[in-house]
C-alpha positions in Angstrom: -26.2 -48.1 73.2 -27.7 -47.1 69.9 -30.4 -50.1 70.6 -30.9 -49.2 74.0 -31.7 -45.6 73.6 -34.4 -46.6 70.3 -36.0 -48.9 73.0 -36.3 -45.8 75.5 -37.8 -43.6 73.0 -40.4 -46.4 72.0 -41.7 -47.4 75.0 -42.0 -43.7 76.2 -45.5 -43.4 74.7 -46.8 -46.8 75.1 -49.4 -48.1 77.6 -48.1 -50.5 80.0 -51.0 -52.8 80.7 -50.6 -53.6 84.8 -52.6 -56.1 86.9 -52.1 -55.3 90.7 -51.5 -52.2 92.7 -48.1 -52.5 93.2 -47.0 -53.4 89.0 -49.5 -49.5 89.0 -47.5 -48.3 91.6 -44.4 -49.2 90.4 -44.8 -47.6 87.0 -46.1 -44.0 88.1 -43.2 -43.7 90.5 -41.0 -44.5 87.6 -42.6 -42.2 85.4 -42.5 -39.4 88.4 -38.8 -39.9 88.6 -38.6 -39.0 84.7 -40.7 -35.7 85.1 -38.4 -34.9 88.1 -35.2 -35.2 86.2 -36.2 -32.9 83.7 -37.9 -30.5 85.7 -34.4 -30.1 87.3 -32.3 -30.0 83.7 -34.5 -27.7 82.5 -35.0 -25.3 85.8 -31.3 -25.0 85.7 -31.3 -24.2 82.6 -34.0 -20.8 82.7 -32.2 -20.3 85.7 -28.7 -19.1 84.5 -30.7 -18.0 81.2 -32.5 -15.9 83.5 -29.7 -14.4 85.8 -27.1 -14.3 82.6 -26.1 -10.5 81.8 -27.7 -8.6 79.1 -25.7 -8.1 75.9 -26.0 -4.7 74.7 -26.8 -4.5 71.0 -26.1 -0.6 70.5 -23.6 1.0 72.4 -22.9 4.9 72.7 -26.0 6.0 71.2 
């Protein structure tokens, strides 16, 4: 898992070097996927973060 996870992170800034349309096609859908997965963590995320109660700091002033 360890080994897996190192290869992620490595090839996430590389250039992949494609040759047809499809090989192109088949590597920006892959990396649209990616941005739409996080888009999602992370809109959940600001969104209870957002509609979570306010802690009041000071009371009976």
């Amino acid at each position: 898992m360890k080994e897996f996870l190192a290869q992620i992170f490595q090839s996430v800034g590389e250039l992949k070097e494609v040759y047809t349309l499809v090989d192109f096609y088949q590597y920006i859908k892959g990396v649209e996927y990616l941005i739409c997965v996080a888009f999602f963590i992370v809109f959940t995320k600001f969104y209870k973060y957002i509609n979570s109660p306010v802690k009041e700091s000071v009371k009976d002033r």
